[in-house]
Each structure stands twice: as C-alpha cells, then as structure tokens.
N, C-alpha and C positions, 0 to 999 in steps of 0.2 A: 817633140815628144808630147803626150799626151798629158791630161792634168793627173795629178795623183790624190789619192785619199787619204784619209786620217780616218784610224780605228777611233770609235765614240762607244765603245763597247763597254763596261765598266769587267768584263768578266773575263776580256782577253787583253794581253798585255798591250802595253804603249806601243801603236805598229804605224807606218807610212808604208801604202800601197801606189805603187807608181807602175802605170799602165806604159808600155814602150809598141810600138804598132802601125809601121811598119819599123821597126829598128834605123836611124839614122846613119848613113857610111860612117861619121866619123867617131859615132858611137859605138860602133861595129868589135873594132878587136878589145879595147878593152872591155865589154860587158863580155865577149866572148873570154877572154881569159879569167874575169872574174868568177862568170858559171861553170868552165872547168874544173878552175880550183875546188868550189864547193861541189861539183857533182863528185869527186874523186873520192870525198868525204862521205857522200852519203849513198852511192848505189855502184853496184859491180863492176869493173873494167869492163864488160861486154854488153854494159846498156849503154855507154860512153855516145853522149852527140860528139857531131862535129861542129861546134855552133859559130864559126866565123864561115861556114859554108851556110848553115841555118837560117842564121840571123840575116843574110843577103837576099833571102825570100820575101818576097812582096806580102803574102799572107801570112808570116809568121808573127806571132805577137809575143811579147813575155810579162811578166807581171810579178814586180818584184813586191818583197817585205824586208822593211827595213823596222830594226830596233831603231825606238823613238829614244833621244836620250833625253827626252824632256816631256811632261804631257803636252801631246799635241792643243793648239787654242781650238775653239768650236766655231764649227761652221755655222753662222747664223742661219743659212739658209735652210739647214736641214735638222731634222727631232734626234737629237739623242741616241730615243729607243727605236729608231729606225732599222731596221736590222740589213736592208740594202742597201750597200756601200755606194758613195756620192761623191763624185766630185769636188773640193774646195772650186768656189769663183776664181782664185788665183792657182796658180804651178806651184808646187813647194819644190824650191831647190834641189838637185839629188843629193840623197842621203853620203854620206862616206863607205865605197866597198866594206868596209872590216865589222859595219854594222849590219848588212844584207843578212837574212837570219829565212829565209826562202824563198821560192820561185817556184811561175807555173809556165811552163811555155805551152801555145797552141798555134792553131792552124785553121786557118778559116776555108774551107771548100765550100761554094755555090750553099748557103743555109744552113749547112752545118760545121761546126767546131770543132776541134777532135781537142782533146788534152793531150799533150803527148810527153809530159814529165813535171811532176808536181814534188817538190823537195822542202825539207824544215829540217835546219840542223836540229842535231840530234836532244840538248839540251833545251830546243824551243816544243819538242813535239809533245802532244796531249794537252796545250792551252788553246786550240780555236786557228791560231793561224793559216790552218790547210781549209779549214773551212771560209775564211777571210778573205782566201787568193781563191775557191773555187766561189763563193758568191759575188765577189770584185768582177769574174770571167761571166758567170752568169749576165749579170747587169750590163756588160760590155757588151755581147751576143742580144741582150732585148733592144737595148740602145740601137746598134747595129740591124736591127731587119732578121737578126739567124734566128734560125725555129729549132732547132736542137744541137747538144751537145753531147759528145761519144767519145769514150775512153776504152783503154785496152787495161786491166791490170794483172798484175800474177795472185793468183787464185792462193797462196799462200799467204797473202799480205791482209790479213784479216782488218788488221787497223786501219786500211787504207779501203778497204772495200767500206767499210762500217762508216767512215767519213762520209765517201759517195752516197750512200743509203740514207745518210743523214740530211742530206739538202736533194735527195728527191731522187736519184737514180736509181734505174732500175738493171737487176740483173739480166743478160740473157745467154747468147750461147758461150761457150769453154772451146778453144781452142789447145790441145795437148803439145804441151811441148814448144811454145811461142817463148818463151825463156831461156829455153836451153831442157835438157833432159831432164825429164820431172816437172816442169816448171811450166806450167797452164797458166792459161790465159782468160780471163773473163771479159766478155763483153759489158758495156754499163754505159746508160744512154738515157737522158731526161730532154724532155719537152718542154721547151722554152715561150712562155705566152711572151706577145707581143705588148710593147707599153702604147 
C-alpha cells in the first residue's frame, strides 16, 4: 500500500488520507465490501460499482478518508500551512472501516486520470474533505508524470461541480441524459503542472 497522509489543516477536520494503487489481492474483497456499504448510503442504486471487479484493475486507485480519533502528530518534514497533502516518512496503520467517512476512486489512462466516484458521508460534507481527497489525487497524478485530470459529473449536483471549480477545473461539454432521463452530464478537466 501506499504511505498515507494526515490533514495539517486547522479548518478541516482531523482526516487520515491513505492512498491504495494498485489495490493488493488480499486487500481486495474486504475494501471492496467496505465501499459497497458506504456507496449504498450515499449514491443511487444505478451508479453502483462493482468494485471487487474494479479494484482487480492495475490502473485503478482509491483514496480513502478516515475520521482521525485523535489529532493526528505533525510531520516534521512538511509546513503546516502547506495546502499540498504529503506523505508522512512512515505508513500510518489502516484506520478501522467504521471510521472511513469518504473516498475517491480513479483510473489512470496513458497521462490522464479520470475520477470516477468521489463520496463524504453525509454528516462529513461541507467541511473540506472532498477537496482533501481531490488535492491528495492531484499530488498523486504530479508525483506520478500525469498531465491532467477528467471527471464526468451530473450537472444537477451543484455542490459537487462548485468543489471541482474550487481546486481548478474547468467546465466543458453536457452530455444529456448520461444519468438516466433528465440527468446530464458535465465534462470537468484540469491541467496538472508537473513537479
């Protein structure tokens, strides 16, 4: 598994970010029944992955959020007001399922990322956390060598497009009907400099 991060935010709450890329077989079914659980909670029976088929993909990544139950200690190595999430020099543990409070899964194609489902129970959302897991996936992608990053969302989800808008993406074309009936689809896609 990959090293994970610790929020140093003073504005978002206590979060552990942990990077999974390519997902480990024997990691496999339980993260997959874990993300289940919470996607059934938080998006429509007919956006439903199937993520122990997903997760078996070489380019699929996920990036969890876990409620911290304690402040996390500070990474000497990096500033506070840093606002690009960093590595700890060391792995932190995994968190316990019951704490997991969102996730971002993606997919790396030849330079580009796509997001392909970005989730924050319900009682964490409007504190930073989607922004946390989409600037944690940024940093992964410059790390990485990718030069952009591309999402699909539904053009109703105003709060979710406003997030994207927020850390740099830009609108482009609507696709009708990519939802289901009534339910457009928005292109959204930012340019990633290289470090």
């Amino acid at each position: 598994m990959a090293p994970t991060i610790q929020s140093s935010d003073s504005l978002v709450p206590k979060i552990v970010l942990q990077t999974i890329s390519p997902c480990p077989p024997k990691h496999r079914g339980p993260l997959a029944k874990t993300l289940t659980t919470l996607e059934k909670k938080l998006f429509p029976s007919s956006e439903a992955f199937d993520y122990v088929l997903e997760l078996k993909k070489p380019n699929i990544g996920v990036i969890l959020a876990y409620a911290s139950p304690s402040p996390p200690s500070p990474n000497p190595k990096s500033n506070p007001s840093d606002q690009n999430p960093k590595p700890p020099s060391t792995p932190i543990p995994t968190p316990p399922a019951e704490n997991l409070i969102g996730y971002l899964i993606f997919q790396r194609l030849k330079g580009v990322t796509w997001i392909h489902k970005l989730g924050v129970v319900e009682r964490e959302r409007r504190k930073g956390i989607g922004r946390r897991l989409v600037e944690a996936l940024m940093w992964e992608v410059k790390r990485g060598g990718g030069r952009k990053v591309v999402l699909w969302v539904d053009e109703g989800r105003e709060g979710a497009r406003a997030l994207y808008r927020g850390v740099g993406f830009e609108e482009g074309g609507v696709v009708e009907g990519y939802y289901g009936v009534g339910r457009g689809a928005v292109k959204m896609e930012v340019e990633v400099e290289a470090e």
